[in-house]
mmCIF file as Biopython writes it, N, C-alpha, C and O atoms, coordinates in Angstrom:
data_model
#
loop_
_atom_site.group_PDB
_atom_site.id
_atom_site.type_symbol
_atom_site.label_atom_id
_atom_site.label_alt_id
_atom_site.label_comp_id
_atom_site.label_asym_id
_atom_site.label_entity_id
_atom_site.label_seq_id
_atom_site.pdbx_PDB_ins_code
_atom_site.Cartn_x
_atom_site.Cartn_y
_atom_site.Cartn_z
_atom_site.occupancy
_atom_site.B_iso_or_equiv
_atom_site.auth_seq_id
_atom_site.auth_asym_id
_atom_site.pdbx_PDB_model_num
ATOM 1   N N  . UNK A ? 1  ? -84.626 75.710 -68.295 1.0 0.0 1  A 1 
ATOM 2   C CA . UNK A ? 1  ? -83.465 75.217 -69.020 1.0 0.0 1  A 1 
ATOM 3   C C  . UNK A ? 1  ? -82.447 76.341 -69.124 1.0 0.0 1  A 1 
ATOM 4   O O  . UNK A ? 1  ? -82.761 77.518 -68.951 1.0 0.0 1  A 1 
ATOM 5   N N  . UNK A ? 2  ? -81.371 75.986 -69.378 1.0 0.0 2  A 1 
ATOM 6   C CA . UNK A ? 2  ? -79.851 76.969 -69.538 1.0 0.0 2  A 1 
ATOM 7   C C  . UNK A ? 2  ? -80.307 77.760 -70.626 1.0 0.0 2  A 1 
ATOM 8   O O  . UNK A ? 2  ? -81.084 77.536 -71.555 1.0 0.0 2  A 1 
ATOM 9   N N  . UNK A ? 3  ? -79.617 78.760 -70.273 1.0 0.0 3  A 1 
ATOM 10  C CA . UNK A ? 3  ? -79.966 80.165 -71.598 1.0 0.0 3  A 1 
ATOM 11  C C  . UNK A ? 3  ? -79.113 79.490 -73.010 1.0 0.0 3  A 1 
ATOM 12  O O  . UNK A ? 3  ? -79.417 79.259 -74.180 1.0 0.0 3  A 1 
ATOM 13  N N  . UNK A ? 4  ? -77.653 79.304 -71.992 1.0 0.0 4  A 1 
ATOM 14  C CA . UNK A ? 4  ? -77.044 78.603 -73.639 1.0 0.0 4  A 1 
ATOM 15  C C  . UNK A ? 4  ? -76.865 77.289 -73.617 1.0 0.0 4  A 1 
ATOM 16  O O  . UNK A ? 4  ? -75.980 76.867 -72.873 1.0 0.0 4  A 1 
ATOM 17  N N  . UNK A ? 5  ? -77.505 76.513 -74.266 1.0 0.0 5  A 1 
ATOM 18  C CA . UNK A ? 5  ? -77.114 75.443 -74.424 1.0 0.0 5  A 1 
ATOM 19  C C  . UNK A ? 5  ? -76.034 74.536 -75.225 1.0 0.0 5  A 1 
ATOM 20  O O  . UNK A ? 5  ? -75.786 73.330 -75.230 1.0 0.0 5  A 1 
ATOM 21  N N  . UNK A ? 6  ? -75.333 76.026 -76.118 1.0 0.0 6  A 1 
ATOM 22  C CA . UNK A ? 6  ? -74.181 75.054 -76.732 1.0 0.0 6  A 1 
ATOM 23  C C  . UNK A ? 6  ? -73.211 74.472 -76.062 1.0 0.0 6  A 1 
ATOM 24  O O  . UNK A ? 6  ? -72.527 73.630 -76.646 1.0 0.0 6  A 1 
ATOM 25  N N  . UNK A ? 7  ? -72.865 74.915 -74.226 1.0 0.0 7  A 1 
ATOM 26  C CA . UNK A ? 7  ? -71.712 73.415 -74.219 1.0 0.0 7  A 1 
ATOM 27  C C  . UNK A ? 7  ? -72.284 72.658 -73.384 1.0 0.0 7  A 1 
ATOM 28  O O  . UNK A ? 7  ? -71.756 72.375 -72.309 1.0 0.0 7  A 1 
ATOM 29  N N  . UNK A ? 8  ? -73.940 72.030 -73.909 1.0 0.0 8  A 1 
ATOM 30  C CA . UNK A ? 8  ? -73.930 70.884 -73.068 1.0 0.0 8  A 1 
ATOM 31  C C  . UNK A ? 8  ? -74.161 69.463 -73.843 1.0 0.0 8  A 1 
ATOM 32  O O  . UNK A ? 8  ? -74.090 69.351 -75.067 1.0 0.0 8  A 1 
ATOM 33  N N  . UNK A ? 9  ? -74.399 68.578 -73.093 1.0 0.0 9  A 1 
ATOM 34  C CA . UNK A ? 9  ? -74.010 67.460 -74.014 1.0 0.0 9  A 1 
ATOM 35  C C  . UNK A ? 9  ? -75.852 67.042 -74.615 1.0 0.0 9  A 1 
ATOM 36  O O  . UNK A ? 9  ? -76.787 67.750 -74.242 1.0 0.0 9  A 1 
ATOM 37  N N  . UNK A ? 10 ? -76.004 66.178 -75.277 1.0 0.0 10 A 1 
ATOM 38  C CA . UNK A ? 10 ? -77.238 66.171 -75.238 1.0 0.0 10 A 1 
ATOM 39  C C  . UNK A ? 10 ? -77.840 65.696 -74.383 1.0 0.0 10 A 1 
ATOM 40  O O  . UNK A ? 10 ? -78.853 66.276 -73.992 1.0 0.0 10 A 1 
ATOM 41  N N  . UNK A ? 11 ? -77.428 64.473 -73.792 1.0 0.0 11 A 1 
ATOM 42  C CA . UNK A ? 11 ? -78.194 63.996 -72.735 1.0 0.0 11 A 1 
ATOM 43  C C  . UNK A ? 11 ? -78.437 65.692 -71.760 1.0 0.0 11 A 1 
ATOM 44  O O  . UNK A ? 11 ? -79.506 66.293 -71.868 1.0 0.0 11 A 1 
ATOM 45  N N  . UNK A ? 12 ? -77.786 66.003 -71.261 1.0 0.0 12 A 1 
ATOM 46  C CA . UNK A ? 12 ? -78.242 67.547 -70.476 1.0 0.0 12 A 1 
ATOM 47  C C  . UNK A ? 12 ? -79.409 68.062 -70.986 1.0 0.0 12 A 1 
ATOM 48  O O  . UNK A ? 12 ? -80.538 68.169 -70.507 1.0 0.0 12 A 1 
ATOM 49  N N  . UNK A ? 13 ? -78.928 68.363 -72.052 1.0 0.0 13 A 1 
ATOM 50  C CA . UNK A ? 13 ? -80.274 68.758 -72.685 1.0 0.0 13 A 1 
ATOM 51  C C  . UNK A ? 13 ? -81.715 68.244 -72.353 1.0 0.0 13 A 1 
ATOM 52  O O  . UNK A ? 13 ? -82.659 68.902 -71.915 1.0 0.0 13 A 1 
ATOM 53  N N  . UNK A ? 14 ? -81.661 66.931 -72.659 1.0 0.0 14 A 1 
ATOM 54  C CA . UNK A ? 14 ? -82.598 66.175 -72.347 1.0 0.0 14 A 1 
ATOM 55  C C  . UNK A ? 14 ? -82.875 66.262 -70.859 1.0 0.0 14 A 1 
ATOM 56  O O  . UNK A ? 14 ? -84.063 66.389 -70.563 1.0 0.0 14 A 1 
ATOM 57  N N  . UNK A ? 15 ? -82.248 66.230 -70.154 1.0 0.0 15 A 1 
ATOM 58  C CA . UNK A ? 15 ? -82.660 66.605 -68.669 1.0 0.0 15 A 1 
ATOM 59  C C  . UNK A ? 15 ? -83.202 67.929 -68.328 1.0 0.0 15 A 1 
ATOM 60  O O  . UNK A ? 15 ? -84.217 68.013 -67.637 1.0 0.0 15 A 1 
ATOM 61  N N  . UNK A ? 16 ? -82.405 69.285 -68.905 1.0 0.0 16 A 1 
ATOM 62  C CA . UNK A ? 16 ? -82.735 70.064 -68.461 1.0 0.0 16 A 1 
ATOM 63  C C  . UNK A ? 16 ? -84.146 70.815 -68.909 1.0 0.0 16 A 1 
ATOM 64  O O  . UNK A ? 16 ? -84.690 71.688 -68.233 1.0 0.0 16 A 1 
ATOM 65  N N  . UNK A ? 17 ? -84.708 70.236 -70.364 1.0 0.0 17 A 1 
ATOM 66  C CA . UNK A ? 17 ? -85.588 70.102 -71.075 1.0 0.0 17 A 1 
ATOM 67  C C  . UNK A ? 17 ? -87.051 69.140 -70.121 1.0 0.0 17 A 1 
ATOM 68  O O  . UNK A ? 17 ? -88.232 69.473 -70.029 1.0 0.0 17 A 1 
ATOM 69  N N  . UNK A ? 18 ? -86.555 68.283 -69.720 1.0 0.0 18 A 1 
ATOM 70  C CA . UNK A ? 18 ? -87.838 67.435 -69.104 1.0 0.0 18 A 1 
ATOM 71  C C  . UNK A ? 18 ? -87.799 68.659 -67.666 1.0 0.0 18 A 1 
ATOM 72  O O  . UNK A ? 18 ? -88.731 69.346 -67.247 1.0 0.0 18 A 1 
ATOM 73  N N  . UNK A ? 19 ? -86.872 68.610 -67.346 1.0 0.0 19 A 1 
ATOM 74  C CA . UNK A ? 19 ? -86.875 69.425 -65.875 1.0 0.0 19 A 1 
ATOM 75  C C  . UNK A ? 19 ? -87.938 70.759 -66.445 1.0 0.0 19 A 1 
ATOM 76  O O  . UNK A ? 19 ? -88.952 70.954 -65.776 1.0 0.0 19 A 1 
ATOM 77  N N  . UNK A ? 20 ? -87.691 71.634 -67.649 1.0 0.0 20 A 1 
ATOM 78  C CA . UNK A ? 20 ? -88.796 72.614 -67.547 1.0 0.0 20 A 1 
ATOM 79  C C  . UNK A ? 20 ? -90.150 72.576 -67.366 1.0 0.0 20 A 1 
ATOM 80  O O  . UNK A ? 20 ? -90.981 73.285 -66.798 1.0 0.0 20 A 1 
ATOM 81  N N  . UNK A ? 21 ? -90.157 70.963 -68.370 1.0 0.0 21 A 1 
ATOM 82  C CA . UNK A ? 21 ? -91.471 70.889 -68.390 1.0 0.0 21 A 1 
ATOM 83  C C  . UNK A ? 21 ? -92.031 70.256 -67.304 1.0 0.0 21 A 1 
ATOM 84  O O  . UNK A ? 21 ? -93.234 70.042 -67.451 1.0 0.0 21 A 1 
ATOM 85  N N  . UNK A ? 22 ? -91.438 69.793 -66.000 1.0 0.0 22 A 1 
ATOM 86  C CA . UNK A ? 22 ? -91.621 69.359 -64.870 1.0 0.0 22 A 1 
ATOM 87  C C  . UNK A ? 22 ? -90.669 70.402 -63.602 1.0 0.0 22 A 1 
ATOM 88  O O  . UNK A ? 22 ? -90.085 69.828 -62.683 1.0 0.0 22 A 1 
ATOM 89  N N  . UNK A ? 23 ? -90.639 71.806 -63.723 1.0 0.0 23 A 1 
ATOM 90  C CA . UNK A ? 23 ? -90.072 72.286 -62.009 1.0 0.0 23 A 1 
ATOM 91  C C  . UNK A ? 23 ? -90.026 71.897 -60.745 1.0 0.0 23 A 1 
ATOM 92  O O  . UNK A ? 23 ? -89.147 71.831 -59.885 1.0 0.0 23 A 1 
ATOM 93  N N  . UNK A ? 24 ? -91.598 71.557 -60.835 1.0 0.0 24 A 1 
ATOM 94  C CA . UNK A ? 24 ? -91.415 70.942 -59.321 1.0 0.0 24 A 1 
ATOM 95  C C  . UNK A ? 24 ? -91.248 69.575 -58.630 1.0 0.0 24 A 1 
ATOM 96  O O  . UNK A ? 24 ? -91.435 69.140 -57.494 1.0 0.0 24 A 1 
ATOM 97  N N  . UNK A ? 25 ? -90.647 68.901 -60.259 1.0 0.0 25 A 1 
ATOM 98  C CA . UNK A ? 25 ? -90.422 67.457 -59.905 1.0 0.0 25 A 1 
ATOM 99  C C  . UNK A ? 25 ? -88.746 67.253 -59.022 1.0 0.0 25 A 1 
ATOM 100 O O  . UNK A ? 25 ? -87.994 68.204 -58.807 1.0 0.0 25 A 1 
ATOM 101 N N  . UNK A ? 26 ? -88.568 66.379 -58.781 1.0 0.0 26 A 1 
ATOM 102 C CA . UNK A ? 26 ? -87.414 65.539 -58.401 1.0 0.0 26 A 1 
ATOM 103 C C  . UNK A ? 26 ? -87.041 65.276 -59.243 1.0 0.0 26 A 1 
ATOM 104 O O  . UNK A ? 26 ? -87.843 64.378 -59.495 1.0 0.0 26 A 1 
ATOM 105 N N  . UNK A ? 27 ? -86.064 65.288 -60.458 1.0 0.0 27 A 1 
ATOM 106 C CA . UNK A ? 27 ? -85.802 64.743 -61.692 1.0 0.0 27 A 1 
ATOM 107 C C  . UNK A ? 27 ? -84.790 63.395 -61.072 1.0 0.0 27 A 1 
ATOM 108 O O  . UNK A ? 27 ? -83.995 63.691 -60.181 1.0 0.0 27 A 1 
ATOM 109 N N  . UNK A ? 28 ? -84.824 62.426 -61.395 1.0 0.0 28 A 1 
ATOM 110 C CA . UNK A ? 28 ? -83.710 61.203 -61.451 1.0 0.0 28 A 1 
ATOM 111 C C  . UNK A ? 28 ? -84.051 60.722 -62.900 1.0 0.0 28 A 1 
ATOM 112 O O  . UNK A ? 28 ? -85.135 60.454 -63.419 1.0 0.0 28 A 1 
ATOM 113 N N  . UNK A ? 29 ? -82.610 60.696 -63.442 1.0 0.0 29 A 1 
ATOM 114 C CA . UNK A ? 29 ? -82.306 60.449 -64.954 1.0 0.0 29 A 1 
ATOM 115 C C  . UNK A ? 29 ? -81.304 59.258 -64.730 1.0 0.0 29 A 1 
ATOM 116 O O  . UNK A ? 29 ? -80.253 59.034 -64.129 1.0 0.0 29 A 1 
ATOM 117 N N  . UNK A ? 30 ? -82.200 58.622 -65.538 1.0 0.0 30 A 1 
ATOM 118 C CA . UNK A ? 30 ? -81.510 56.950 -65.588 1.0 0.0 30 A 1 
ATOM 119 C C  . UNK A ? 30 ? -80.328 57.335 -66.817 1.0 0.0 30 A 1 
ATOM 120 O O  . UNK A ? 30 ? -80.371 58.058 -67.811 1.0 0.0 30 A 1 
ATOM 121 N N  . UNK A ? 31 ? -79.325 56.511 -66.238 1.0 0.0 31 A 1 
ATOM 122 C CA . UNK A ? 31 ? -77.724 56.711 -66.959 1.0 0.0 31 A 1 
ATOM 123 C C  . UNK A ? 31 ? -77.580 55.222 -66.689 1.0 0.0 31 A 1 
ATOM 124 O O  . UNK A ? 31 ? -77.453 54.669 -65.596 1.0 0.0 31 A 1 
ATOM 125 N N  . UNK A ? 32 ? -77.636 54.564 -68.169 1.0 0.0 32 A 1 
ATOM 126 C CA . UNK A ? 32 ? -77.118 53.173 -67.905 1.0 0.0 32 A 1 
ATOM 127 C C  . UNK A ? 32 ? -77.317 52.109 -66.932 1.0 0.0 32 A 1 
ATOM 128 O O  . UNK A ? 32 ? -78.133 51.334 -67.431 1.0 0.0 32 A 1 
ATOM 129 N N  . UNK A ? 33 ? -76.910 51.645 -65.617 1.0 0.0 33 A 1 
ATOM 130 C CA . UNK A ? 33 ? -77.845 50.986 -64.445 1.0 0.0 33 A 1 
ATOM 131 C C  . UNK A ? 33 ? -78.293 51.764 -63.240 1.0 0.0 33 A 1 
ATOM 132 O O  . UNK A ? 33 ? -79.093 51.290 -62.434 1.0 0.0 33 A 1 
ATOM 133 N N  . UNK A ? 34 ? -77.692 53.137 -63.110 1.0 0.0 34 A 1 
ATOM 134 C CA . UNK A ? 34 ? -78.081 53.935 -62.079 1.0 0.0 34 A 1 
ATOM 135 C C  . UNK A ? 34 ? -78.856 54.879 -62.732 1.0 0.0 34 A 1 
ATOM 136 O O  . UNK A ? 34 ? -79.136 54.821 -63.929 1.0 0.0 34 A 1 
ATOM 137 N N  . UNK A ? 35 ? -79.265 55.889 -61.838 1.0 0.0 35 A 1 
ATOM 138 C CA . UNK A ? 35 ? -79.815 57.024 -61.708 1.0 0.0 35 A 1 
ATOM 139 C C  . UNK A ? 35 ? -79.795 58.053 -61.045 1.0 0.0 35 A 1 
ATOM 140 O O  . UNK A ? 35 ? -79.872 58.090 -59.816 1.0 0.0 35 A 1 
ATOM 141 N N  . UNK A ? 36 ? -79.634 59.497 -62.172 1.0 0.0 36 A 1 
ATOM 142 C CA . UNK A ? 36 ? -78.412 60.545 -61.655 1.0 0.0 36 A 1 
ATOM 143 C C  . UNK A ? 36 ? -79.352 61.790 -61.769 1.0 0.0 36 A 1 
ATOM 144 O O  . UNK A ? 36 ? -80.271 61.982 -62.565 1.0 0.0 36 A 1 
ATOM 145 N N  . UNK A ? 37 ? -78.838 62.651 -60.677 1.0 0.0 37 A 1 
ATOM 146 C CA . UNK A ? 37 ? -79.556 63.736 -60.825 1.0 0.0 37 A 1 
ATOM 147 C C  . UNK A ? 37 ? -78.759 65.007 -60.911 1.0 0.0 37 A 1 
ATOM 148 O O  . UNK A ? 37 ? -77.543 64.914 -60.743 1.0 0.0 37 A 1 
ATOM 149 N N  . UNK A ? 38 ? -79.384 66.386 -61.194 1.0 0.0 38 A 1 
ATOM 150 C CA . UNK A ? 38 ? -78.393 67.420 -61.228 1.0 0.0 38 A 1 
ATOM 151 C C  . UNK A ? 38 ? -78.653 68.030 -60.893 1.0 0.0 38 A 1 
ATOM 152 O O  . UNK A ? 38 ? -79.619 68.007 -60.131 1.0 0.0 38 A 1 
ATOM 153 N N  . UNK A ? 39 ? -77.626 69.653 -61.364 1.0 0.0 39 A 1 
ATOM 154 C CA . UNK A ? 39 ? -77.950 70.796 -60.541 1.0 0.0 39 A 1 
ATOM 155 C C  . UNK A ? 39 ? -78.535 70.870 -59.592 1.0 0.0 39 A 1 
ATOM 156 O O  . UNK A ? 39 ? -78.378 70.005 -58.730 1.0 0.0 39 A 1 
ATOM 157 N N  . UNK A ? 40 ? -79.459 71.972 -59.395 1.0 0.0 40 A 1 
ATOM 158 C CA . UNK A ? 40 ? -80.236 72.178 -58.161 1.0 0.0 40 A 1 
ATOM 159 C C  . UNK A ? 40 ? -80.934 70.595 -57.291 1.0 0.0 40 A 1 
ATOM 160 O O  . UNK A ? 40 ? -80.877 70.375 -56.081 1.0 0.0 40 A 1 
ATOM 161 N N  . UNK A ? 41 ? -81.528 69.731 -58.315 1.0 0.0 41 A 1 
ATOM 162 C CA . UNK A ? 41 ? -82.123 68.968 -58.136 1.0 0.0 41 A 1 
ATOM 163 C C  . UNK A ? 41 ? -80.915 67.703 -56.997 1.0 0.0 41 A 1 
ATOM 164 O O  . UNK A ? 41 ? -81.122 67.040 -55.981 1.0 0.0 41 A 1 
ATOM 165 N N  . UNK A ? 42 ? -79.668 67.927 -57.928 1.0 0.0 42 A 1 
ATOM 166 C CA . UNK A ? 42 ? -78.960 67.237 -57.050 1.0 0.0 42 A 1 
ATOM 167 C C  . UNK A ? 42 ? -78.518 67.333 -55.475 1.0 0.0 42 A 1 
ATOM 168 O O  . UNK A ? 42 ? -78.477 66.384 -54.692 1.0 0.0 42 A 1 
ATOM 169 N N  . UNK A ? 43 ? -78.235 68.530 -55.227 1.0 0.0 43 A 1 
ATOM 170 C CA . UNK A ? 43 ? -78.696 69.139 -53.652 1.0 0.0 43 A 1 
ATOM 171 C C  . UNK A ? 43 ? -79.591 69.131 -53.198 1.0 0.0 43 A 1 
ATOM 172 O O  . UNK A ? 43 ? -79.406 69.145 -51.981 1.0 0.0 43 A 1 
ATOM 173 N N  . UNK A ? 44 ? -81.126 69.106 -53.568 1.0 0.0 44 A 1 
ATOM 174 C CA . UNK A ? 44 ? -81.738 68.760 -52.725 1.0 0.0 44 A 1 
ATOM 175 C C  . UNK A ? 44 ? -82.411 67.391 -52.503 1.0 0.0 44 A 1 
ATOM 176 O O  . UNK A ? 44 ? -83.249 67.021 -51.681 1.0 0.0 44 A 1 
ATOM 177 N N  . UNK A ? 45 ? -81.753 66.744 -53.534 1.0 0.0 45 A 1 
ATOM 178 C CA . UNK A ? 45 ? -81.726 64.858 -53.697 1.0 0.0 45 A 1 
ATOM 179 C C  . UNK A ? 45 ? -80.415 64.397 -51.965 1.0 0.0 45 A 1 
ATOM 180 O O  . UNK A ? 45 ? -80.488 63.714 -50.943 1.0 0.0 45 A 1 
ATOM 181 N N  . UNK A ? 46 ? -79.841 64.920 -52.350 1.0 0.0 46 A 1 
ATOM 182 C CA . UNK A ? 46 ? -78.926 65.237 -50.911 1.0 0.0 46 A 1 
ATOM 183 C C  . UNK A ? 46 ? -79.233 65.007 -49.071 1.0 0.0 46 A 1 
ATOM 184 O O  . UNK A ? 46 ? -79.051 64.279 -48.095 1.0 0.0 46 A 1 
ATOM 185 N N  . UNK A ? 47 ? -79.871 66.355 -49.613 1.0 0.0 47 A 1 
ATOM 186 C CA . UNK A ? 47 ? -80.605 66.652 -48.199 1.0 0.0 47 A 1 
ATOM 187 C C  . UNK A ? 47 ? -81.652 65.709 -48.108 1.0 0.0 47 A 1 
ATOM 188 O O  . UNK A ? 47 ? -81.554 65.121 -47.031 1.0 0.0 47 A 1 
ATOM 189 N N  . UNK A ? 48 ? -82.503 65.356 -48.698 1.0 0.0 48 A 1 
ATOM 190 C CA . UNK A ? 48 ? -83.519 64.112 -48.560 1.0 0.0 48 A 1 
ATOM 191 C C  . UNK A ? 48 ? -82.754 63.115 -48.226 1.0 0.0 48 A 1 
ATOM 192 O O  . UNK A ? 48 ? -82.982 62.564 -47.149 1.0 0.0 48 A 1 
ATOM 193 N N  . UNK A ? 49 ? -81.792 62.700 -48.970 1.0 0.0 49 A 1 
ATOM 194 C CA . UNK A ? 49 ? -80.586 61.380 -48.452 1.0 0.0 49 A 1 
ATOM 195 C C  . UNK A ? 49 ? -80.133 61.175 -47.301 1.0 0.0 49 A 1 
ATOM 196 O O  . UNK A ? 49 ? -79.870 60.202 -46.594 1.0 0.0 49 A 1 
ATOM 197 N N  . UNK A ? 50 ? -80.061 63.048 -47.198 1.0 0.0 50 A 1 
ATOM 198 C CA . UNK A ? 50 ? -78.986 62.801 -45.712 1.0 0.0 50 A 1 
ATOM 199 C C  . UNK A ? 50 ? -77.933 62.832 -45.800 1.0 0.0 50 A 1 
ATOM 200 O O  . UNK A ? 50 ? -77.172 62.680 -44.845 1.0 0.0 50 A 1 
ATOM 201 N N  . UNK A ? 51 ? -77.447 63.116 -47.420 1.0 0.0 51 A 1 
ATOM 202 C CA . UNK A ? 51 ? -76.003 62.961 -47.631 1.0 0.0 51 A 1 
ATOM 203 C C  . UNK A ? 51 ? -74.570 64.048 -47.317 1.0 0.0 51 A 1 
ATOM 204 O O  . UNK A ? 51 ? -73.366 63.792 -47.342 1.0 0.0 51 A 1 
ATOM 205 N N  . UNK A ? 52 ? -75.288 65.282 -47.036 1.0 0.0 52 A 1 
ATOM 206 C CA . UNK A ? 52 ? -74.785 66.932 -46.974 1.0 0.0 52 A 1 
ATOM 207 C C  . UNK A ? 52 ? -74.645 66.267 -45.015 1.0 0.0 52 A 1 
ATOM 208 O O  . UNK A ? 52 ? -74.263 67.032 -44.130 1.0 0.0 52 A 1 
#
């Protein structure tokens, strides 16, 4: 997780929080009807896609 977490929103939090306790997962975080991923995780959600 981020060293500082005061400017993130909470949901981040919540992601970047499950992401510790899971590193070597794929994180996809359901947002309303989709599902979104980030940082690092989002680049290499990418390259699996094919999307880069």
């Amino acid at each position: 997780m981020a060293k500082d977490t005061s400017g993130l929103t909470p949901m981040m939090k919540q992601f970047f929080s499950m992401k510790a306790q899971h590193p070597d997962a794929l994180l996809l975080f359901r947002c309303g009807d989709f599902y979104e991923t980030y940082g690092d995780d989002a680049i290499e959600a990418s390259k699996v896609l094919d999307l880069l």
